[in-house]
TORMAR-921806 format. One record per atom (N, C-alpha, C): residue in one letter; residue number from 1; x, z, y. Coordinates in steps of 0.1 Angstrom, whole numbers, plus 2048, in hexadecimal, padded with zeros to 3 digits. Layout:
# TORMAR-921806
{site A, NUM, {X, Z, Y}}
...
END
This chain:
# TORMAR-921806
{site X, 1, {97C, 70E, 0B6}}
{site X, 1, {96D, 710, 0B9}}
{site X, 1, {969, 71E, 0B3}}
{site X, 2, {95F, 725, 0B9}}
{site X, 2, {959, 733, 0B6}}
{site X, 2, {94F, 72D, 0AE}}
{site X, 3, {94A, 734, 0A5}}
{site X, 3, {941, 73B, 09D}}
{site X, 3, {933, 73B, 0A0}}
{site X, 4, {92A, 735, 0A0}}
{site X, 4, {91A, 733, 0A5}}
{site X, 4, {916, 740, 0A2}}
{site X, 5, {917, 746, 09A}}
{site X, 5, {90C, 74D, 096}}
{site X, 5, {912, 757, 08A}}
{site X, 6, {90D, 764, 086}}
{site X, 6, {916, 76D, 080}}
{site X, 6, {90C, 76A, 073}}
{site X, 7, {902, 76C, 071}}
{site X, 7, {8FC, 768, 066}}
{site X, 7, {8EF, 75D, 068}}
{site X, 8, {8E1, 75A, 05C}}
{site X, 8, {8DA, 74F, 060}}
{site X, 8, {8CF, 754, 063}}
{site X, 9, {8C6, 760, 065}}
{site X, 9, {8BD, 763, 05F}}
{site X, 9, {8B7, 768, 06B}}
{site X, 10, {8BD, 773, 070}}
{site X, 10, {8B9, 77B, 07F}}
{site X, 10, {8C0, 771, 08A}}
{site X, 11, {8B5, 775, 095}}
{site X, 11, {8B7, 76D, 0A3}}
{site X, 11, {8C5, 778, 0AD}}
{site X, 12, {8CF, 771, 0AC}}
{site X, 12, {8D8, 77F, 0B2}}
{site X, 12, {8DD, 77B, 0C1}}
{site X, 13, {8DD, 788, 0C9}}
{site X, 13, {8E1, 788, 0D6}}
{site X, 13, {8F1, 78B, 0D7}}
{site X, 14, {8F8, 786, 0DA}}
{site X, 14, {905, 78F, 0DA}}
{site X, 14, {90A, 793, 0E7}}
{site X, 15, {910, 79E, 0E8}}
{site X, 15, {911, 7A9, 0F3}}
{site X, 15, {91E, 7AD, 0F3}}
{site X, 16, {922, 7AE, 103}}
{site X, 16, {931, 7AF, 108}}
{site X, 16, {92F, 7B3, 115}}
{site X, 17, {93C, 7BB, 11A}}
{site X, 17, {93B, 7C5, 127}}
{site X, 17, {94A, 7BA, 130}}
{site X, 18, {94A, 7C3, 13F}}
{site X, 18, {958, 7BD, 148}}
{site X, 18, {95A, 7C8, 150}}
{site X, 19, {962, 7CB, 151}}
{site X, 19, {966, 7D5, 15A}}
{site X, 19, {96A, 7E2, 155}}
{site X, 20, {969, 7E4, 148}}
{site X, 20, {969, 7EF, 143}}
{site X, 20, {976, 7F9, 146}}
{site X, 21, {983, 7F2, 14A}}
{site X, 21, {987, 7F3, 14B}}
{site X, 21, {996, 7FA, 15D}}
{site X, 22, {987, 7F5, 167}}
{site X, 22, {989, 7F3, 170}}
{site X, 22, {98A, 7FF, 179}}
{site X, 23, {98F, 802, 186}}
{site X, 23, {994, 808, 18B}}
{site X, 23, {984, 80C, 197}}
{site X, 24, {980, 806, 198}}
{site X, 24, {974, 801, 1A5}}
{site X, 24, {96B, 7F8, 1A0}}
{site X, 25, {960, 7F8, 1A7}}
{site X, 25, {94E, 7F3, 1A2}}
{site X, 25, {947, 7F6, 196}}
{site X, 26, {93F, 7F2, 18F}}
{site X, 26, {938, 7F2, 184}}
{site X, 26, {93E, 7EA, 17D}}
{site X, 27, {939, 7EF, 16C}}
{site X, 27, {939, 7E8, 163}}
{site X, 27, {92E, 7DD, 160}}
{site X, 28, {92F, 7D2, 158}}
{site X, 28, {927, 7C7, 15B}}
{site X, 28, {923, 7C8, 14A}}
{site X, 29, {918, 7C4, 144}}
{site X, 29, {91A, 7C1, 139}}
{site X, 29, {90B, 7B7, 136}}
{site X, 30, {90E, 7AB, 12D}}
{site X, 30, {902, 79D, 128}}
{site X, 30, {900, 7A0, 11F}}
{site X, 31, {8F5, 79E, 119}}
{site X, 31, {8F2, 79B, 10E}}
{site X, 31, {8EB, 787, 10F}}
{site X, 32, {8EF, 782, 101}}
{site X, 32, {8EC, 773, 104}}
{site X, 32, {8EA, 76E, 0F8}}
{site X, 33, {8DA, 769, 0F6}}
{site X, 33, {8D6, 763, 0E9}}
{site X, 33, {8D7, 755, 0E9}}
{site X, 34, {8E2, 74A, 0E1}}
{site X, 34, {8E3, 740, 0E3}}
{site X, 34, {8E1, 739, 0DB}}
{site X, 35, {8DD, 72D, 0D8}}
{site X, 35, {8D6, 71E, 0CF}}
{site X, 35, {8E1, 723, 0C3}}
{site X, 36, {8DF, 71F, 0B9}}
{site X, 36, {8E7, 720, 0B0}}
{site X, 36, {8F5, 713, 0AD}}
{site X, 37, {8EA, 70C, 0B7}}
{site X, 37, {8FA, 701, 0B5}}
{site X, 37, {8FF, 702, 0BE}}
{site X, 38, {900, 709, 0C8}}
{site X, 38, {907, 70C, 0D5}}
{site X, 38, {915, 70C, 0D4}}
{site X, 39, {91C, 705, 0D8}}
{site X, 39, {92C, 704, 0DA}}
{site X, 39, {930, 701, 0E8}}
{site X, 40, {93E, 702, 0E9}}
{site X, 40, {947, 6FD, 0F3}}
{site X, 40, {954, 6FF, 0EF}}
{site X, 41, {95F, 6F3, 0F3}}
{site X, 41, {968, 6F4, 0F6}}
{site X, 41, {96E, 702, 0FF}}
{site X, 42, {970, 705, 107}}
{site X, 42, {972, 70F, 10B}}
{site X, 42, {967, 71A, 10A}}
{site X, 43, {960, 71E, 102}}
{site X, 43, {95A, 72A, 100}}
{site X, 43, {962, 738, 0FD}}
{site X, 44, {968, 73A, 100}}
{site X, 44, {96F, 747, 0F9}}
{site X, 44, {96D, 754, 100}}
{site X, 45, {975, 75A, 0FB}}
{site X, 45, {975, 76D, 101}}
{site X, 45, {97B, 769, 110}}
{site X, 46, {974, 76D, 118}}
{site X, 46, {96F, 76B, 129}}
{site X, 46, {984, 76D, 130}}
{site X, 47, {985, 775, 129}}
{site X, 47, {995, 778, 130}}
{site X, 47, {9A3, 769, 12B}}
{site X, 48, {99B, 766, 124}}
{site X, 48, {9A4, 75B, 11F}}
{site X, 48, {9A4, 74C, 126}}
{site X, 49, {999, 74D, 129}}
{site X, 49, {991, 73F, 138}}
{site X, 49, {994, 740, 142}}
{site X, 50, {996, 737, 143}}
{site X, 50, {998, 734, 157}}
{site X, 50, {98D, 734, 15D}}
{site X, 51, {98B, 73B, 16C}}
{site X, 51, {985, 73C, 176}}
{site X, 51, {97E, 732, 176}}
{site X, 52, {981, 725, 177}}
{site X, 52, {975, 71E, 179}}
{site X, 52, {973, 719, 169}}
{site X, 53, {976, 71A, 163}}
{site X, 53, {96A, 713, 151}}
{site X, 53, {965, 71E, 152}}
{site X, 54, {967, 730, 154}}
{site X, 54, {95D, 738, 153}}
{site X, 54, {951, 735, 15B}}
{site X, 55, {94F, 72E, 168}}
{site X, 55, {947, 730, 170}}
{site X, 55, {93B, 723, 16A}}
{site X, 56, {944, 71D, 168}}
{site X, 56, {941, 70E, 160}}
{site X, 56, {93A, 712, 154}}
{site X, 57, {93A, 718, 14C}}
{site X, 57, {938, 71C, 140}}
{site X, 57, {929, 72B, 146}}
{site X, 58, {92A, 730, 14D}}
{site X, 58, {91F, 737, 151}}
{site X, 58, {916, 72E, 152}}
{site X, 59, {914, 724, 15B}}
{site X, 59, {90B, 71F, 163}}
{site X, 59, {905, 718, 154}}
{site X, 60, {90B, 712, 14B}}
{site X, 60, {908, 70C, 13C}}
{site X, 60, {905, 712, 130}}
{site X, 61, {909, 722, 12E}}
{site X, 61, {903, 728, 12A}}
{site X, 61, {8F2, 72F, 12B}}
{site X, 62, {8F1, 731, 13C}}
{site X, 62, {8E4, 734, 13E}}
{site X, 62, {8D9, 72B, 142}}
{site X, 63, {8E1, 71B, 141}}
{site X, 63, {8D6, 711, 144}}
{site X, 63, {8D3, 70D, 12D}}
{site X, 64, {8DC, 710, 126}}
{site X, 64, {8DA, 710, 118}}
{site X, 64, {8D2, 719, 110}}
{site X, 65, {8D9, 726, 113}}
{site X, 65, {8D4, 734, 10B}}
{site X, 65, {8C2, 734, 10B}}
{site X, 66, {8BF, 739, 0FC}}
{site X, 66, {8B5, 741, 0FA}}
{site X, 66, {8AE, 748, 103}}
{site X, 67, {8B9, 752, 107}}
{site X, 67, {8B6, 75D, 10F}}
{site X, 67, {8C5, 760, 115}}
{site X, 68, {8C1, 769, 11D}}
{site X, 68, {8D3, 76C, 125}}
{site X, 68, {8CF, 777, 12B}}
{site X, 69, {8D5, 785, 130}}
{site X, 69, {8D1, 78D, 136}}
{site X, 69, {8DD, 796, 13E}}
{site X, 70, {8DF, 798, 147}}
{site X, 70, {8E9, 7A2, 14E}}
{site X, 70, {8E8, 7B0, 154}}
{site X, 71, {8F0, 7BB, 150}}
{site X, 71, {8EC, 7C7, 158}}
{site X, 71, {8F9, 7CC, 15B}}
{site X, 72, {8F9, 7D4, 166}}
{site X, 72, {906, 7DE, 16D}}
{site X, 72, {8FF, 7EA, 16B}}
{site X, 73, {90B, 7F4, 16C}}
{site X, 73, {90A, 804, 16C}}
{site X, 73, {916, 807, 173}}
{site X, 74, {913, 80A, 181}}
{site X, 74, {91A, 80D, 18F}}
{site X, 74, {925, 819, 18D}}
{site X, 75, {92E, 817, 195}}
{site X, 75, {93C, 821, 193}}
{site X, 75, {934, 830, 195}}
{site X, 76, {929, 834, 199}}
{site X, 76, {926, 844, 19A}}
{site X, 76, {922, 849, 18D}}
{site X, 77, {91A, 83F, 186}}
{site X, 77, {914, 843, 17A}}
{site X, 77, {920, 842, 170}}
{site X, 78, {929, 83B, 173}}
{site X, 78, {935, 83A, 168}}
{site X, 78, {93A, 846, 166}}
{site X, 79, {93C, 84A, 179}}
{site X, 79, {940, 858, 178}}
{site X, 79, {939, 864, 171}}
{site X, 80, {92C, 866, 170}}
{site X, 80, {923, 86D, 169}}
{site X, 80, {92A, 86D, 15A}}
{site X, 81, {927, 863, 154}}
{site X, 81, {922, 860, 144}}
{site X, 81, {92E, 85C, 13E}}
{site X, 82, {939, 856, 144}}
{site X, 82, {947, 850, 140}}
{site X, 82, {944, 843, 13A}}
{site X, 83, {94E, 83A, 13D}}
{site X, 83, {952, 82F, 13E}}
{site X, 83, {94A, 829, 12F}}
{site X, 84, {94C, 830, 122}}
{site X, 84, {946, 82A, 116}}
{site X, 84, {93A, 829, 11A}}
{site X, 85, {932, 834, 11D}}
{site X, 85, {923, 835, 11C}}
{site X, 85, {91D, 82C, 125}}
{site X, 86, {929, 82A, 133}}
{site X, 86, {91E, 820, 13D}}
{site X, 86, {921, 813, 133}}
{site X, 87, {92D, 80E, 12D}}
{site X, 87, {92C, 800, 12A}}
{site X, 87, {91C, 801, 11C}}
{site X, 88, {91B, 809, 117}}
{site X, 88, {916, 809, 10D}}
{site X, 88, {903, 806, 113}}
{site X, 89, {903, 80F, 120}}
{site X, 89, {8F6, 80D, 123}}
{site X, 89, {8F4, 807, 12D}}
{site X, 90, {8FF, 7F8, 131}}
{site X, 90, {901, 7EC, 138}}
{site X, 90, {8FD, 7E5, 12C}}
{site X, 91, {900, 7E1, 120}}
{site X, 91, {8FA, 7DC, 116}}
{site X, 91, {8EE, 7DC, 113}}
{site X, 92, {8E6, 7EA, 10F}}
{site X, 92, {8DB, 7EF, 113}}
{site X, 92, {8D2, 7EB, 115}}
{site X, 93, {8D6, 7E6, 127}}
{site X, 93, {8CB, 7E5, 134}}
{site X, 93, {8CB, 7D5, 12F}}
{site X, 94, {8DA, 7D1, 12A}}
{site X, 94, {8D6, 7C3, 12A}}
{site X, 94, {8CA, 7BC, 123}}
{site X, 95, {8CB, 7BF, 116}}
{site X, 95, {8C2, 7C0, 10B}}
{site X, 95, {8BA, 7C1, 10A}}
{site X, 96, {8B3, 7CD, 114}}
{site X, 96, {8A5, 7CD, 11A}}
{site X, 96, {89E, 7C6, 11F}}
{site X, 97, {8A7, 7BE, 12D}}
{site X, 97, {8A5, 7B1, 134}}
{site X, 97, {8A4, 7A5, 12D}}
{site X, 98, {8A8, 7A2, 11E}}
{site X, 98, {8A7, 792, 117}}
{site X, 98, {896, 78F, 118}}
{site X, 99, {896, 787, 116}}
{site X, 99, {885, 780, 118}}
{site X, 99, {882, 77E, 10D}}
{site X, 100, {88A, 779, 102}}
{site X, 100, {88A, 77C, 0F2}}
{site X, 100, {88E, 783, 0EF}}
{site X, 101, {88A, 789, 0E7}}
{site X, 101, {88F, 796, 0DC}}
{site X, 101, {898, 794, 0D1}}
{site X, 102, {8A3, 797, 0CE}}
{site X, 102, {8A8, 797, 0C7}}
{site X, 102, {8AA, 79E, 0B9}}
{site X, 103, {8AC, 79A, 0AB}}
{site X, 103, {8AC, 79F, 09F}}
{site X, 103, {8B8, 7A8, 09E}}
{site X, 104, {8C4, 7A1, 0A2}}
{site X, 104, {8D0, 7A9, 0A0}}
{site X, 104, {8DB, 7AC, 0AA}}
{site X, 105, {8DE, 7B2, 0AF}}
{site X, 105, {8EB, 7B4, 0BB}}
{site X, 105, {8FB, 7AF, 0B5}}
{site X, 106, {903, 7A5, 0BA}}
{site X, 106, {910, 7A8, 0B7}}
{site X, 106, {917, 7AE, 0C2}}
{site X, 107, {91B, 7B9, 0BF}}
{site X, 107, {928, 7C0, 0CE}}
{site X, 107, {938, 7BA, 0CD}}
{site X, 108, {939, 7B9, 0D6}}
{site X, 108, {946, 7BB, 0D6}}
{site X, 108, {94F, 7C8, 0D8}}
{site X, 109, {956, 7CA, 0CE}}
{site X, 109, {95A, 7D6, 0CD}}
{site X, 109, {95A, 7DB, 0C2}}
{site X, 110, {95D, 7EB, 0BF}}
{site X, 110, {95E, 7F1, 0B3}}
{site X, 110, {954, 7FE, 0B2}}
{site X, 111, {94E, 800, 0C1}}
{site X, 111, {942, 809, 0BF}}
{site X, 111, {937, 805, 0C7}}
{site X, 112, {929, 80C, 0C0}}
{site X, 112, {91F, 80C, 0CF}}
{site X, 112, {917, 80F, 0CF}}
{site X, 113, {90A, 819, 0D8}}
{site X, 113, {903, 81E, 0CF}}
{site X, 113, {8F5, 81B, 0CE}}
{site X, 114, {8EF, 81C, 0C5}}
{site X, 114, {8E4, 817, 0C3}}
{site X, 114, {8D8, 813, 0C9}}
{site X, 115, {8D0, 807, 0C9}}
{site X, 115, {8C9, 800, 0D4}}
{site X, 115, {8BE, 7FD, 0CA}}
{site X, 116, {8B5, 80C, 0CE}}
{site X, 116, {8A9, 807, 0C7}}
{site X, 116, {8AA, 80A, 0BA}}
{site X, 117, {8A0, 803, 0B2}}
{site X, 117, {8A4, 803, 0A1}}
{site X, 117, {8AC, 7F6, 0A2}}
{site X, 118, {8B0, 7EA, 0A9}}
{site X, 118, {8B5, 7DF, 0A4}}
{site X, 118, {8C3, 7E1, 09E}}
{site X, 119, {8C6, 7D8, 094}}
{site X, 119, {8D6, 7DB, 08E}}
{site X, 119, {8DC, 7D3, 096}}
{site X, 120, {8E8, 7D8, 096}}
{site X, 120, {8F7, 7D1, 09C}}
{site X, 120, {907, 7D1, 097}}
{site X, 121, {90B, 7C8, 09A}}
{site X, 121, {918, 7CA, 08F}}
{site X, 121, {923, 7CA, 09A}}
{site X, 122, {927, 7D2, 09E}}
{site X, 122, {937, 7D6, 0A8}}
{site X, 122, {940, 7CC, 09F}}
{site X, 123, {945, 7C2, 0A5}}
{site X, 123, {950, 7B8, 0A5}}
{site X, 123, {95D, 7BA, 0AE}}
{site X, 124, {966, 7BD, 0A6}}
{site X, 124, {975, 7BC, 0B0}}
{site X, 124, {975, 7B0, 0B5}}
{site X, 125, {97A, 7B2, 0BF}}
{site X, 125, {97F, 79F, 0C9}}
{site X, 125, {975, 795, 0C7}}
{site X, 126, {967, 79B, 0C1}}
{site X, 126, {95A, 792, 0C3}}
{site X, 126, {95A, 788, 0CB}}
{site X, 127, {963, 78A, 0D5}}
{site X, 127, {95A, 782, 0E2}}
{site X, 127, {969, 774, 0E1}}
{site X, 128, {972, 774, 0D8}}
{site X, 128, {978, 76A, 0D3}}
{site X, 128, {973, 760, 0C4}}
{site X, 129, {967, 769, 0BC}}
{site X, 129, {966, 76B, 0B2}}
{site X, 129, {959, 75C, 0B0}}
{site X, 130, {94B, 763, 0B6}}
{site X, 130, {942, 761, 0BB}}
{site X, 130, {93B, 75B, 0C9}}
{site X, 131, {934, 751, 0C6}}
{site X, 131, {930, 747, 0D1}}
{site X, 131, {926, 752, 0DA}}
{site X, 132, {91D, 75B, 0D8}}
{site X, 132, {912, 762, 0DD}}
{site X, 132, {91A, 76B, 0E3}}
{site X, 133, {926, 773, 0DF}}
{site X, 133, {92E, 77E, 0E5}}
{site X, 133, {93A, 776, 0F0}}
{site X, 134, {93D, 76B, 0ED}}
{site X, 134, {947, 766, 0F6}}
{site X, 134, {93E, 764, 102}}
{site X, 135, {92E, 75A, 102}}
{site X, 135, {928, 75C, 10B}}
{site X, 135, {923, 766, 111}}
{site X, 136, {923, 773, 10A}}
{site X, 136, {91E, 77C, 114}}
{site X, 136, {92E, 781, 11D}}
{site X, 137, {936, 784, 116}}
{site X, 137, {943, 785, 11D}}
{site X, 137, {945, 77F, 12A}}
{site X, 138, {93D, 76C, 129}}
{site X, 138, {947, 765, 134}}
{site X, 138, {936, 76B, 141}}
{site X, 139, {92B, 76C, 13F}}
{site X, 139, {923, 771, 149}}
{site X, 139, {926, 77C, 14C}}
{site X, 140, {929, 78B, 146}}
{site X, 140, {92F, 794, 14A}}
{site X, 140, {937, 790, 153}}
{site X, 141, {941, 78C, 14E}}
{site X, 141, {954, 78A, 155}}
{site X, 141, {94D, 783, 164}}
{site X, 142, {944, 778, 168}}
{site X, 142, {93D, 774, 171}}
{site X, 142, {93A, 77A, 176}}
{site X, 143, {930, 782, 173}}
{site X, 143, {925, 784, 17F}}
{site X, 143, {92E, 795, 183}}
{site X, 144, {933, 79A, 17C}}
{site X, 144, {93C, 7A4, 180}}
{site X, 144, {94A, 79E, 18B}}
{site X, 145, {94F, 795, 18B}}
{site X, 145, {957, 78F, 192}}
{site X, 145, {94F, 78D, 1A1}}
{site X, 146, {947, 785, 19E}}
{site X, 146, {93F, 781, 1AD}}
{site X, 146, {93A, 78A, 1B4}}
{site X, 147, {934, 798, 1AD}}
{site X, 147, {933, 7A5, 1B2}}
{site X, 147, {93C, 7AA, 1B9}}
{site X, 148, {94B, 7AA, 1B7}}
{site X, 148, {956, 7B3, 1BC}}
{site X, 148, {95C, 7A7, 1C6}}
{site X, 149, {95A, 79B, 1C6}}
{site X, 149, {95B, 796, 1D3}}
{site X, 149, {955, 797, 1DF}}
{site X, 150, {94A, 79A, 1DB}}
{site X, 150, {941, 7A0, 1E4}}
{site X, 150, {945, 7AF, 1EB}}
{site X, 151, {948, 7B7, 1E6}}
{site X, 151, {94E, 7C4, 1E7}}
{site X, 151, {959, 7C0, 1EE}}
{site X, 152, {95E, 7B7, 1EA}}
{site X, 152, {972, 7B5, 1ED}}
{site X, 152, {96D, 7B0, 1FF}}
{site X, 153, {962, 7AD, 205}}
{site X, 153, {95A, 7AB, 211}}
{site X, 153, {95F, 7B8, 21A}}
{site X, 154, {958, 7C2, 212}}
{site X, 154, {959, 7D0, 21C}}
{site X, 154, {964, 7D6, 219}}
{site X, 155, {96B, 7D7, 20D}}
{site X, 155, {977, 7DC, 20F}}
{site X, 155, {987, 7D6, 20B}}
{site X, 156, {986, 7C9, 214}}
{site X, 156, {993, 7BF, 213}}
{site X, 156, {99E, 7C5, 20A}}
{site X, 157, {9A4, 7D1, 214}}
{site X, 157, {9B0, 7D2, 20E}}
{site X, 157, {9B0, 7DA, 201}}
{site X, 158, {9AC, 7DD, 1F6}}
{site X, 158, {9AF, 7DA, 1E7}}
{site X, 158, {9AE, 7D2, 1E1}}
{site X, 159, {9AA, 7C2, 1E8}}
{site X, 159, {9B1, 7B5, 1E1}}
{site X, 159, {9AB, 7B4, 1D5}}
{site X, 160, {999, 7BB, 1D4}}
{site X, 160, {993, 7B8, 1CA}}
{site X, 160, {991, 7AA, 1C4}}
{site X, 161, {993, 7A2, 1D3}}
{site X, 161, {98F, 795, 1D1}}
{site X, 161, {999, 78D, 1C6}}
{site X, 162, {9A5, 796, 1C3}}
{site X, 162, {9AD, 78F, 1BB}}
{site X, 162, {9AE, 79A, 1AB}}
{site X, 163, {9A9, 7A9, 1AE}}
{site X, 163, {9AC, 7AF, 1A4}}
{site X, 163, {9A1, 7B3, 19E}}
{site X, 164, {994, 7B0, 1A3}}
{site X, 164, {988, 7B5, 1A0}}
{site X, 164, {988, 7C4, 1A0}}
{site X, 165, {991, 7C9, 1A0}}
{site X, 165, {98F, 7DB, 1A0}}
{site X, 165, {997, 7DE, 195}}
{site X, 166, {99D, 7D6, 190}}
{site X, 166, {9A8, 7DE, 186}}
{site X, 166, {9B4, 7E5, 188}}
{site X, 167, {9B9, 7EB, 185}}
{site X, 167, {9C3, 7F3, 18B}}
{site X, 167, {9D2, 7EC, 18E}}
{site X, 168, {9D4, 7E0, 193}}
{site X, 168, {9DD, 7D6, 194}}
{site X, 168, {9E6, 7E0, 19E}}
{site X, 169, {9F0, 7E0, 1A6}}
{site X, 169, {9F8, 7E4, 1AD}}
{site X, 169, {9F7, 7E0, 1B7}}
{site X, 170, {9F5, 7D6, 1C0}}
{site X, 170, {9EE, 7D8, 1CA}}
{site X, 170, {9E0, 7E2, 1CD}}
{site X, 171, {9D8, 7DE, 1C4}}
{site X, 171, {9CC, 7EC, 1C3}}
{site X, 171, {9D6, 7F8, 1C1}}
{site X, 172, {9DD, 7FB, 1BD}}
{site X, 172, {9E1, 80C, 1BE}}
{site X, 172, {9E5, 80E, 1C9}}
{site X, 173, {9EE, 804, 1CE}}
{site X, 173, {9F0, 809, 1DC}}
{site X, 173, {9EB, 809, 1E6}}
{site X, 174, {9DD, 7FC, 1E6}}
{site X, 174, {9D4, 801, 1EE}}
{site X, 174, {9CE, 812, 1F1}}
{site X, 175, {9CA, 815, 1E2}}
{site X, 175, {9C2, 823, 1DF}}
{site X, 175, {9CD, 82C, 1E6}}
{site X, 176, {9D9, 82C, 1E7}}
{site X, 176, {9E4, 832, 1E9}}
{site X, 176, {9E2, 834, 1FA}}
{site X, 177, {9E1, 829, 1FD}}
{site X, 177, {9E3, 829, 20E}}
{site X, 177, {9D5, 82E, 211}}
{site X, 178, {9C9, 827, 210}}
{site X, 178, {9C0, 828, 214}}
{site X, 178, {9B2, 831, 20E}}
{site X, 179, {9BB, 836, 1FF}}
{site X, 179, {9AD, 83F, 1FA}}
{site X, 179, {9A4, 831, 1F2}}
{site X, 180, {99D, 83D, 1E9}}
{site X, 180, {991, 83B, 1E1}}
{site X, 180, {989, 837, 1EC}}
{site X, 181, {97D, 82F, 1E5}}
{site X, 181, {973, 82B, 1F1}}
{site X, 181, {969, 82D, 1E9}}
{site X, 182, {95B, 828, 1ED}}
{site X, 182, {94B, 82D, 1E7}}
{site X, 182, {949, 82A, 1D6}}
{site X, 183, {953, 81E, 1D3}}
{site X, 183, {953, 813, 1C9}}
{site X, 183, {95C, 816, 1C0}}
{site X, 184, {965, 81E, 1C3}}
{site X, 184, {970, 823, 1B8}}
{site X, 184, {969, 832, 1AF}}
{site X, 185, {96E, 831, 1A5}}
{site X, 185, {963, 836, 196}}
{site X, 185, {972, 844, 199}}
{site X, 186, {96A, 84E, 19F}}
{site X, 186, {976, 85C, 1A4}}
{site X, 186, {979, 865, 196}}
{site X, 187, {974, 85D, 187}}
{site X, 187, {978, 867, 17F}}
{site X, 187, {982, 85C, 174}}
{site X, 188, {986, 84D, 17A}}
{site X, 188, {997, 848, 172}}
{site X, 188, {9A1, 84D, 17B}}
{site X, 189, {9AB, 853, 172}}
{site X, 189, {9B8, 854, 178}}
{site X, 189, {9C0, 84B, 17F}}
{site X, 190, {9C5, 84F, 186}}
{site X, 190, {9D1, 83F, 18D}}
{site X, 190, {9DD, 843, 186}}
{site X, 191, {9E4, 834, 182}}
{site X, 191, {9EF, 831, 17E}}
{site X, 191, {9F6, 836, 189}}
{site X, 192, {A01, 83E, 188}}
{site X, 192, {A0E, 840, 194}}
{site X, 192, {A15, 837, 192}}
{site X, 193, {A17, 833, 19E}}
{site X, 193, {A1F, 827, 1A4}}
{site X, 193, {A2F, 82A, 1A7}}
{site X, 194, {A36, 821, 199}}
{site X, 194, {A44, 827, 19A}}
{site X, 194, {A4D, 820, 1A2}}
{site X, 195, {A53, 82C, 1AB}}
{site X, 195, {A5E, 829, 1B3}}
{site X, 195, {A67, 81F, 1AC}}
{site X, 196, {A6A, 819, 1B9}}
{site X, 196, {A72, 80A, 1B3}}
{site X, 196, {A80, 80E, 1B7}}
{site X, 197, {A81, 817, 1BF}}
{site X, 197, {A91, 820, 1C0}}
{site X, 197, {A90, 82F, 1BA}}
{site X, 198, {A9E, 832, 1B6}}
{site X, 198, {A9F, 83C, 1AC}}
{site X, 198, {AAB, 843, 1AF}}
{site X, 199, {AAC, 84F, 1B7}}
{site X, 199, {AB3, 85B, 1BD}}
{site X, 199, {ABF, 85D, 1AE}}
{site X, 200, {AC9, 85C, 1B1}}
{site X, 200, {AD4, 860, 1A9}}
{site X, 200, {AD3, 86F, 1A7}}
{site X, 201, {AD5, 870, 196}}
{site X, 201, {AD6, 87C, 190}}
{site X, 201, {AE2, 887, 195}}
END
């Protein structure tokens, strides 16, 4: 079981991104203030859940939470600002959006930058750590998923429906055959796709 709460005093939201790492769409990132006795069985860091207890676990976090809040920052602006600063001011936007205010931020992660005068404590693997950061993890990992199914509509063949936009191998070879499209972020590199036969020296 995770962790309720990082200390007793301040009311804390904790905050986590998805996509950060992706090939195509926006980054997603929650912020989510939760009861203090808030638990679950499967609560944990969003990558470690199955498809359906995350979705399961969404719908029970935002019928529980304090407050809950979600924002994106779209593949053009990522291109602008780079990949840290959109996740940073997907966090941001979220935080803005809470209906309560919160005393303290936990991040997941090891950096982030400052939101306001409120303090925040950057947590490695927070979102395994922490009940408020694992929830914001598993709405992120959600509502960013259901987004790129949506996309995976207009453009089938990158099989977002199965990779969300990460750079899986089928996605490279889509981008290969058919090109970048409106939704691919034109400033990550593509992995080269290594030949599976190999010309004698």
């Amino acid at each position: 079981m995770l962790k309720t709460y990082y200390q007793d005093e301040l009311l804390e939201a904790g905050c986590d991104e998805a996509g950060r790492g992706c090939l195509a769409g926006p980054v997603f990132a929650a912020a989510v203030i939760l009861p203090r006795d808030f638990n679950h069985k499967h609560l944990n860091d969003s990558k470690l859940v199955t498809e359906k207890n995350r979705n399961d676990l969404r719908t029970l976090i935002e019928q529980t939470a304090i407050s809950f809040a979600v924002a994106r920052i779209d593949n053009d602006e990522i291109d602008k600002i780079n990949i840290l600063k959109a996740s940073f001011k997907a966090m941001h936007l979220a935080i803005d959006k809470l209906k309560r205010k919160p005393q303290l931020l936990l991040i997941d992660g090891n950096r982030f930058y400052n939101y306001k005068k409120l303090p925040h404590c950057c947590i490695i693997k927070g979102d395994s750590i922490y009940t408020s950061i694992a929830a914001a993890s598993i709405l992120a990992k959600t509502y960013r998923d259901e987004y790129m199914l949506k996309l995976h509509k207009k453009f089938p063949h990158y099989c977002w429906n199965n990779n969300k936009g990460y750079g899986t191998l089928a996605h490279r070879k889509a981008i290969e055959e058919h090109g970048q499209c409106k939704y691919h972020r034109k400033s990550f590199r593509l992995q080269p796709i290594e030949p599976t036969l190999f010309n004698d020296r």
